[in-house]
Structures are given as structure tokens and as C-alpha cells.
VOPAGU-2260 file (C-alpha; in pm, 1 decimal, decimal comma):
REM VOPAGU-2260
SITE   aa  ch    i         X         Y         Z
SITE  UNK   A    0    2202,2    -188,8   -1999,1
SITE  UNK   A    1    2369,8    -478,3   -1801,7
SITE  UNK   A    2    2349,2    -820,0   -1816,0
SITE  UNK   A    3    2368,2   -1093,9   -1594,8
SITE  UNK   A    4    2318,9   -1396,0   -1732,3
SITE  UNK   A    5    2104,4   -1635,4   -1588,6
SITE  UNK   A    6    1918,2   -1904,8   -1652,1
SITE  UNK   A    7    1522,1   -1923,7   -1587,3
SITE  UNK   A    8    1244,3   -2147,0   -1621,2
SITE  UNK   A    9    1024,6   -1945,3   -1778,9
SITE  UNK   A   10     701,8   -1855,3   -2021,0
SITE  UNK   A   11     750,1   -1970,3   -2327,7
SITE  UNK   A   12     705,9   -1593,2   -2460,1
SITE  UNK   A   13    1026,2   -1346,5   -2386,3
SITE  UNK   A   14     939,1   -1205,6   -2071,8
SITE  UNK   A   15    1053,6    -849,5   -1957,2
SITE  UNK   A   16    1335,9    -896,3   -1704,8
SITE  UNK   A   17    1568,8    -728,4   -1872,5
SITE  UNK   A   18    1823,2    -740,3   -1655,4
SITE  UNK   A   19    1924,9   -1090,1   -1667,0
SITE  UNK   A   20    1926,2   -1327,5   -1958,2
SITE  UNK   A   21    1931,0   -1686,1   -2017,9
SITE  UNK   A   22    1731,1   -1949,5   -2231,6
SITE  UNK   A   23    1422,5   -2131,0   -2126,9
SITE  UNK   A   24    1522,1   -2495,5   -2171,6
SITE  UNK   A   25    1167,7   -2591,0   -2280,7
SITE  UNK   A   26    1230,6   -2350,2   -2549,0
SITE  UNK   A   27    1560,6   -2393,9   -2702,2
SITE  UNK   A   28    1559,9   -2083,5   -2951,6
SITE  UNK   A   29    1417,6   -1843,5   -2681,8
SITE  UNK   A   30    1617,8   -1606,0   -2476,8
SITE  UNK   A   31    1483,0   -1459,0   -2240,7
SITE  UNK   A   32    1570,6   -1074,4   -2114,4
SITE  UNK   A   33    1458,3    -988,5   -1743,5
SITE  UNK   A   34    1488,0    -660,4   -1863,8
SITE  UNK   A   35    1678,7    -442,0   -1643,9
SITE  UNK   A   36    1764,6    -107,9   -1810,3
SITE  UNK   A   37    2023,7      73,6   -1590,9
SITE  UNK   A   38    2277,1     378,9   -1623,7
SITE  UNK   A   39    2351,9     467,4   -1310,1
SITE  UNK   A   40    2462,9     291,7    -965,8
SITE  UNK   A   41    2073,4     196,0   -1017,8
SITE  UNK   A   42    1992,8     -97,6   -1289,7
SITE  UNK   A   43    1670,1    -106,4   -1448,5
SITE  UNK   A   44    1386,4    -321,0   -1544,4
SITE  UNK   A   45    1077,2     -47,6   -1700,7
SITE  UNK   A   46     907,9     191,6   -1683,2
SITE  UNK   A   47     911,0     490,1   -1987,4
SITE  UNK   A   48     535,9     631,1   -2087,6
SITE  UNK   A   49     413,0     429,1   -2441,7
SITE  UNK   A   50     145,2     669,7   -2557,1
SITE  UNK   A   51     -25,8     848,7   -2247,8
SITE  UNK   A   52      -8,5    1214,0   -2274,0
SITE  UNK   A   53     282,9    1463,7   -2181,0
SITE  UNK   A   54     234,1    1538,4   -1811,3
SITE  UNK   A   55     138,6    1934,0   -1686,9
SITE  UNK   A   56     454,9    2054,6   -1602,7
SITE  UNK   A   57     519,3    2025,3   -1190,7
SITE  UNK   A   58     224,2    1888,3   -1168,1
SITE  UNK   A   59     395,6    1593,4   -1019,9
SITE  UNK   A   60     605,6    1726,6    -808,6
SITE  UNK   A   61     747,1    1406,8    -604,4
SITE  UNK   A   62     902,9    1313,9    -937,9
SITE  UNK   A   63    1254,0    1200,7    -987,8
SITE  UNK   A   64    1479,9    1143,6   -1242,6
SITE  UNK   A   65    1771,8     918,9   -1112,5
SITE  UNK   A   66    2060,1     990,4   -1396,3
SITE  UNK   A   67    2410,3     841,2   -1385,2
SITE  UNK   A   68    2676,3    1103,5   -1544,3
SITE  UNK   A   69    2386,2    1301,0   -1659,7
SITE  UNK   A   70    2161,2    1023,1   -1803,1
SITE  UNK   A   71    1825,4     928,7   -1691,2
SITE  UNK   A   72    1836,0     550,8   -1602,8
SITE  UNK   A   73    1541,8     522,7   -1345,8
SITE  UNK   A   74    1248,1     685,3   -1196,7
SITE  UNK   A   75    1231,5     758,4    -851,6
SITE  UNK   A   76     962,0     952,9    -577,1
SITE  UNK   A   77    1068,9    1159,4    -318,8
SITE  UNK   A   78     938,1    1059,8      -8,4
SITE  UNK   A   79    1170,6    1296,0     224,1
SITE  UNK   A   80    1372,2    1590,5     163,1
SITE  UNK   A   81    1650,1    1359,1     199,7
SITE  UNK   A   82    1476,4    1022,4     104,0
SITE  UNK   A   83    1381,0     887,1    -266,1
SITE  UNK   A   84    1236,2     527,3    -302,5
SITE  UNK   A   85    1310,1     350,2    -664,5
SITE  UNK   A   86    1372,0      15,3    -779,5
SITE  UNK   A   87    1696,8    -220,2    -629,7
SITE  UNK   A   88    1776,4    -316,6    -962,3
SITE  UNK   A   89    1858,7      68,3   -1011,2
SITE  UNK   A   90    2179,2      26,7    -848,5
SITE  UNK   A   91    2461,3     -52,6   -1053,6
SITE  UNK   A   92    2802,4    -109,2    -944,4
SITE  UNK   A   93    3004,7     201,4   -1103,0
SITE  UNK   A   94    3015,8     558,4   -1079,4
SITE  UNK   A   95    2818,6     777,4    -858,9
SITE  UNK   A   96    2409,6     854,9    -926,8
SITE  UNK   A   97    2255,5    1228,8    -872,6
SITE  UNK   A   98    1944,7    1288,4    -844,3
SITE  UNK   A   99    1728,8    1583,9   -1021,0
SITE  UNK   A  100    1409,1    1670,1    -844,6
SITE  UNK   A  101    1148,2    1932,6    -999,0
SITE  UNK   A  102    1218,4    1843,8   -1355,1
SITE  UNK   A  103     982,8    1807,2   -1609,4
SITE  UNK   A  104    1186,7    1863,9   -1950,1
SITE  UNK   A  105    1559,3    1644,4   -1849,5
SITE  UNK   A  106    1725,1    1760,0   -2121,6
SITE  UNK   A  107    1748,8    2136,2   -2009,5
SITE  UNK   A  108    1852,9    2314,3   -1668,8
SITE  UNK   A  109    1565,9    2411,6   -1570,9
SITE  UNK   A  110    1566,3    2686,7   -1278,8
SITE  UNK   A  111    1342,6    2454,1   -1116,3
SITE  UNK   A  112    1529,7    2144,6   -1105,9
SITE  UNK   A  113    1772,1    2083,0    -808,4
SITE  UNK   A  114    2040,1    1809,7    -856,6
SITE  UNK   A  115    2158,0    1611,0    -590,3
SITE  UNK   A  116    2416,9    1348,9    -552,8
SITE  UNK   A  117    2331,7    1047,0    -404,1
SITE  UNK   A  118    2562,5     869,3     -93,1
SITE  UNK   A  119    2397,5     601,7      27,3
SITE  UNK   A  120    2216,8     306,9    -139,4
SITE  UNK   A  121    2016,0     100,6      69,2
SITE  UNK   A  122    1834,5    -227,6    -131,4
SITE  UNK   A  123    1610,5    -451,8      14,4
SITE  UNK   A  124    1786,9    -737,0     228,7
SITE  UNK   A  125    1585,8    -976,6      31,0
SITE  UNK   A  126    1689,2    -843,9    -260,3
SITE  UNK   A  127    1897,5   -1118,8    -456,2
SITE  UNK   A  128    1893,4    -954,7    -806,7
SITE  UNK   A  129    1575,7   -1139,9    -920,7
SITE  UNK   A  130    1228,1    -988,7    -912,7
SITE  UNK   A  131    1119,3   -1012,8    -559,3
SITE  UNK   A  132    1194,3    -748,4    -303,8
SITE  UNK   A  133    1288,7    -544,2    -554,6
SITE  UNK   A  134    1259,0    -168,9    -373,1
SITE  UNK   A  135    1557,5      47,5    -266,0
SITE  UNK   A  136    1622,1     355,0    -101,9
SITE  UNK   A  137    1858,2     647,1    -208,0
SITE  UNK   A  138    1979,0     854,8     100,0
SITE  UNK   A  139    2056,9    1208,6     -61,5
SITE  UNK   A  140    2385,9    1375,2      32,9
SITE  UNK   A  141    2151,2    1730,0     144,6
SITE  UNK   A  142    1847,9    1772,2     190,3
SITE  UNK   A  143    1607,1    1907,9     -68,8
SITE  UNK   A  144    1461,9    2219,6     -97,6
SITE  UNK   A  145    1100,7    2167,0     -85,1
SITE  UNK   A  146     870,2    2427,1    -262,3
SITE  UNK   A  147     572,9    2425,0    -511,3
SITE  UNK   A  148     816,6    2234,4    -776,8
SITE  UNK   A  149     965,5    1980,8    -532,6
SITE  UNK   A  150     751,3    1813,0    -282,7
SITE  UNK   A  151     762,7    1455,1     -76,5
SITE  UNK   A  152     479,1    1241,7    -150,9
SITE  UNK   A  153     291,6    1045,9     150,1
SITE  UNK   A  154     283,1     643,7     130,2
SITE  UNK   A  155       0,8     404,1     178,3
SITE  UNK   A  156     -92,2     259,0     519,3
SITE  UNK   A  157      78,7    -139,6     596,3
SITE  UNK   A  158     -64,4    -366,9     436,6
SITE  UNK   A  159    -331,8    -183,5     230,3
SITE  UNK   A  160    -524,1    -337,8     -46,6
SITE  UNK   A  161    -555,0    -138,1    -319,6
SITE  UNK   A  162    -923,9    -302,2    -502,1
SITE  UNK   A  163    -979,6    -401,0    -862,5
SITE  UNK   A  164   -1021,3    -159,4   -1172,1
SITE  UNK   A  165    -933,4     129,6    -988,2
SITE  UNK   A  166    -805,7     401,2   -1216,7
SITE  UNK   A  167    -402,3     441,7   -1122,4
SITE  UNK   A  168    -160,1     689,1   -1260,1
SITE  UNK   A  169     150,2     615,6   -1381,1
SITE  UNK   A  170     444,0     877,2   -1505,5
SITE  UNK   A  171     827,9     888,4   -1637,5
SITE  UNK   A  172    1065,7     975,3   -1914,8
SITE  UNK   A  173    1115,9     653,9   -2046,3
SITE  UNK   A  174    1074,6     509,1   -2356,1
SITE  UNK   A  175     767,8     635,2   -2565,8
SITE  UNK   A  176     777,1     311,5   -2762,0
SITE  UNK   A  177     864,7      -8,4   -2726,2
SITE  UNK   A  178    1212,3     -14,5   -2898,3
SITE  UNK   A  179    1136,9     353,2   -2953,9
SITE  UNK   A  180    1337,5     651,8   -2750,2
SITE  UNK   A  181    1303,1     805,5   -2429,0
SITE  UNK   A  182    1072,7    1090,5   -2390,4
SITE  UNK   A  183    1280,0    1474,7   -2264,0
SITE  UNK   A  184     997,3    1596,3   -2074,7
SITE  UNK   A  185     748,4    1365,6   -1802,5
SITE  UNK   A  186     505,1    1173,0   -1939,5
SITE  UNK   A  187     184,6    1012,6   -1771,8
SITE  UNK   A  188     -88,5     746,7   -1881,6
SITE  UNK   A  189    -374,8     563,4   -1712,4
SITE  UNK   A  190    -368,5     212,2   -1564,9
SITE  UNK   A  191    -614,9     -33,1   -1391,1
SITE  UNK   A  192    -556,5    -252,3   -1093,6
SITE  UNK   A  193    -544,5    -601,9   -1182,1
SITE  UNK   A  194    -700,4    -866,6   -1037,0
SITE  UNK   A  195    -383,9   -1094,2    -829,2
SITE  UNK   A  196    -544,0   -1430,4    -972,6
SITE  UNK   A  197    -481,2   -1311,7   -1354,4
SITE  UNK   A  198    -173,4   -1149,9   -1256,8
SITE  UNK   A  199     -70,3   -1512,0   -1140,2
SITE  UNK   A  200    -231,5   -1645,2   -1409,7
SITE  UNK   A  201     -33,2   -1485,8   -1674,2
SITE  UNK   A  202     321,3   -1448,4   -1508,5
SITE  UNK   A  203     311,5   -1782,9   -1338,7
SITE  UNK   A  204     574,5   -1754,5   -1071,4
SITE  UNK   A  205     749,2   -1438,0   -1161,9
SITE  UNK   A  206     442,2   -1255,7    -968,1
SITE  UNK   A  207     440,8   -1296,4    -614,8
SITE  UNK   A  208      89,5   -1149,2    -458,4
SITE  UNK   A  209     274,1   -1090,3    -153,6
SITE  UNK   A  210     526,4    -803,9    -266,7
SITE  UNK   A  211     373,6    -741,8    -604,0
SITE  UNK   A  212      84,6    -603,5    -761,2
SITE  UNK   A  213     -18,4    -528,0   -1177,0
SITE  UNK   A  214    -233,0    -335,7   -1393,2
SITE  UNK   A  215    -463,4    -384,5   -1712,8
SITE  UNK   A  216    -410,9    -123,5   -2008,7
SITE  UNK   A  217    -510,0     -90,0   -2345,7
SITE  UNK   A  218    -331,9     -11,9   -2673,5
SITE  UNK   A  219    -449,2     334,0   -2717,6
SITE  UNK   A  220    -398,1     455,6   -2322,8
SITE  UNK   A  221     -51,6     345,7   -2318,3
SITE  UNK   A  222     172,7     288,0   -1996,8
SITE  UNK   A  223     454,4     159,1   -1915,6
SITE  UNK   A  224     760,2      85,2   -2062,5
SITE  UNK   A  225    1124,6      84,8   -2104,3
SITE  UNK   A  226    1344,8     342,8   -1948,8
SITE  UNK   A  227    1271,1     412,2   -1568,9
SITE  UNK   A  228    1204,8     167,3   -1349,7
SITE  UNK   A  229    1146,3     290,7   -1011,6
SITE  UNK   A  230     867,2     519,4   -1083,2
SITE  UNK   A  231     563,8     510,0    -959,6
SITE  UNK   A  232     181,2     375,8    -946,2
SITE  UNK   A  233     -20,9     644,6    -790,5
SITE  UNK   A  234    -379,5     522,2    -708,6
SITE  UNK   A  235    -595,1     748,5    -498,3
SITE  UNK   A  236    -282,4     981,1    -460,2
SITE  UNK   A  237     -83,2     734,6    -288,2
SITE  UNK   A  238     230,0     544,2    -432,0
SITE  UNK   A  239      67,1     202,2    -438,7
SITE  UNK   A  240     321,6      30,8    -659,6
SITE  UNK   A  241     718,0     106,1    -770,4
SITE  UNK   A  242     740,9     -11,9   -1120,7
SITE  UNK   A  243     893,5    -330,6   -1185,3
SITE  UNK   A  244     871,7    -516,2   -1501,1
SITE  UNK   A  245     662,8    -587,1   -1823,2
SITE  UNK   A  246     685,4    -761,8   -2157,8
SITE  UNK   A  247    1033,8    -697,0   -2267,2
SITE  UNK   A  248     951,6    -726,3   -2670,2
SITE  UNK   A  249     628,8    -591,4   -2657,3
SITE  UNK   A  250     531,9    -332,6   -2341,2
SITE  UNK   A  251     264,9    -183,0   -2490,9
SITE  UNK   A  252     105,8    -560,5   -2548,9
SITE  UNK   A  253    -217,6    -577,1   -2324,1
SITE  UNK   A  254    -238,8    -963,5   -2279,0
SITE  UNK   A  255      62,5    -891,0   -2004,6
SITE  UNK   A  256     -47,1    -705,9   -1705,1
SITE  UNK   A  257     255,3    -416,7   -1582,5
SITE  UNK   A  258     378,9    -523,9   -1247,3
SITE  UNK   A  259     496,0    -331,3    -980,7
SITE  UNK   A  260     635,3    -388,6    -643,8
SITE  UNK   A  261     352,9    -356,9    -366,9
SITE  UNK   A  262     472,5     -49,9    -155,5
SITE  UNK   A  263     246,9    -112,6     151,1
SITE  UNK   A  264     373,5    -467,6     202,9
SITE  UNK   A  265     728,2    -246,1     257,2
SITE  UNK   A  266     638,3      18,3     521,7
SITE  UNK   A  267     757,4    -108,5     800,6
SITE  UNK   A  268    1145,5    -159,9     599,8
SITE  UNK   A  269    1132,4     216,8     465,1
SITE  UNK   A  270     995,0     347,6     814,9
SITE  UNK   A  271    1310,9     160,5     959,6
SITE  UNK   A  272    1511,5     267,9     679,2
SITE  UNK   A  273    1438,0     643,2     654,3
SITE  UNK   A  274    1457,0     664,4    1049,6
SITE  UNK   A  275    1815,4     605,0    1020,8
SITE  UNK   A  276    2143,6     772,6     918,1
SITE  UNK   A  277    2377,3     719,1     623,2
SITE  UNK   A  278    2614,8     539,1     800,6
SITE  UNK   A  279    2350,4     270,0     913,6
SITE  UNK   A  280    2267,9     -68,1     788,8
SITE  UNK   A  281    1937,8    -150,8     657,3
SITE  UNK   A  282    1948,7    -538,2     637,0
């Protein structure tokens, strides 16, 4: 993990941000961590499966593991053979990130799993290191090999609402715990749209309607958590949300919705930014 410290106005409770720290001055005795768990040239806020169930193997085959030296810091999709949208506070300033696409167990070489390195990272303009605009794109050095193990995954229309209590999907090899360890092979859970108003309601003005969306859970379905950030919220097959931050203590703890960055409010930047070569600038 890295820190950069920083001082917020925060809830009261320890909010997961991981990724900066600094203490609430209505709260003397309270840190709090805007959880950012990184490894790689990619930092990280959440994202690891906390109960849920261990996913069919290739079932999901957008799937990416973003690893720095051979450690999974962030989850990832793979939304062209040479294109994989995660979270901008999965870049990190040293060392070089690779890929691995059509993984499901990380800890082995799987004949199905291609690595690639990654060359160019392109973060949101508006990305500032705090919690909005937090979305990034990885521009592979080659192009992947698609097949029935690796596969791009289509994104949702501009703009598109995604209603209420719909059931979403949500998958990674994060943390199966909180304060627990990372799960080796993909794990998946079940989520529920939130509505905006208690999303508001409960983060205040960490959650920004415009560029951000959340999920209810229970206890016993699990979902997110610490570990990979960048993966994703699939509702009705689409990538509706890239996974952004929750409680940092307590993920599993249902009075907090999950919250993800809103991927439709970003088409037009990744349509730009995919439509363009390495050597381009994305700002």
C-alpha cells in the first residue's frame, strides 16, 4: 500500500479511501484511510470478494488481474485486445505493471493465461488523486489473443441509468475478508443497485451521483472488498460500475453502500481514448 497523506473533512466513522490518510478534525482520535491498496504502477482503493462463491472457471472471461512484479494489486476488464479499463488510483509511480488475462487460479501458470506488459497509462484528466474521476486506461504493449478464455467485454450506452435493486455481479481476487487474505483463484458475489439519494445520504460528499454509483449487500452474500480495485460491476452483462471504494475497517459492513465509478458517464473519454495510439495524450 501507499500513502499520501491528506487531510479530509470527513464521517466521523473511518471511511475506506485507503489511499490517503489524514485525521478528521471534528474527530481528533480518528484517522481516516482512503484506502488505496496498490502494487503495481496502479494504486488501489477495493475490491477482493468477502464471502460470495468461487467463480466457474473462464466463465468470466474479460477478467484481469493487473500484478506489479508478479503480484495482483488491481482488477481490471478487457475491453479491447489491446485495451483494459481499471481504476486511476491503480497507477503507482514505480516499476512496470503486466497484465494476465484468462486467469482464474493467479497463483499458477495456467496454459490459459496470457501475460502482457503494460506501456501506456492513461488516467482520467480529472483525476487529482481523490475519489472523483477515478477510471484509467492501460494500453497493452500487443494485442491479446482472444479465444474462449480471453474475451473483450462490451460497455454500456452514454449516459445510461442503471435502475434500483437490480441484481449486479461483482468478481476479483481480493481479499476474502476484511483484514483477511486475498483469494488465488476469481471470486464472485451478488450486489444491488442503490438508490443515489442513500448513497448521498450515507457518504455525504465523497459520492458524487454524477461519476459514481453504489450497491446494497448483505452479510451472508458478501462483496466487495480489499485487494482489486478496478474490477468490475456487471449488471445486465454490461460493466456498469469500476470499483472504487468501501468501508475501509469494515467492507463487509452493510450500513455502507460499495461505490463504484459510473462507466457510462465515461464513454465518450474511453471512445476518445481507445481510438488513439500509445504515443497520444488523453487529457
Amino acid at each position: 500500500l501507499r500513502f499520501i497523506q491528506a487531510t479530509y473533512d470527513v464521517l466521523p466513522s473511518p471511511i475506506n479511501l485507503q489511499l490517503w490518510f489524514g485525521k478528521d478534525p471534528s474527530c481528533p482520535l480518528c484517522t481516516v484511510f482512503i484506502v488505496i491498496l496498490v502494487t503495481c504502477s496502479c494504486w488501489a482503493a477495493e475490491s477482493g470478494i468477502v464471502g460470495g462463491r468461487e467463480a466457474k472457471p473462464h466463465s468470466r472471461p474479460y477478467m484481469v488481474s493487473v500484478q506489479y512484479r508478479g503480484v495482483h494489486s488491481c482488477g481490471g476488464i478487457l475491453i479491447q485486445r489491446d485495451f483494459v479499463l481499471t481504476a486511476a488510483h491503480c497507477k503507482y509511480t514505480w516499476g512496470s505493471c503486466t497484465v494476465v488475462l484468462g486467469a482464474h487460479d493467479i497463483t499458477k501458470k495456467e496454459r490459459t493465461q496470457q501475460r502482457i506488459e503494460v506501456d501506456e497509462y492513461f488516467a482520467h484528466p480529472g483525476f487529482t488523486g481523490n475519489l472523483n474521476n477515478d477510471i484509467m486506461l492501460l494500453k497493452l504493449k500487443k494485442n491479446a489473443t482472444l479465444n474462449k478464455y480471453v474475451r473483450t467485454i462490451g460497455l454500456p450506452k452514454k449516459n445510461r441509468e442503471t435502475p434500483a435493486n437490480i441484481k449486479c455481479a461483482v468478481a476479483g481476487w481480493g481479499l476474502t475478508r476484511a483484514n483477511g487474505s486475498r483469494s488465488n483463484v476469481l471470486k464472485e458475489a451478488t450486489e444491488k443497485m442503490q438508490f443515489s439519494t442513500e448513497c448521498k445520504h450515507i457518504w455525504q460528499k465523497h459520492f458524487n451521483s454524477g461519476h459514481m454509483i453504489c450497491t446494497k449487500f448483505t452479510r451472508r452474500d458478501g462483496g466487495v472488498c480489499q485487494g482489486d480495485s478496478g474490477g468490475p460491476l456487471i449488471c445486465n452483462t454490461k460493466p456498469q460500475g469500476i470499483t472504487a471504494f468501501t468501508l475501509a475497517e469494515d467492507c463487509n459492513n452493510p450500513q455502507y453502500p460499495h461505490v463504484y465509478t459510473k462507466v457510462s458517464s465515461f464513454i465518450p473519454w474511453i471512445n476518445k481514448g481507445t481510438g488513439f495510439s500509445a504515443n497520444c495524450s488523453l487529457s
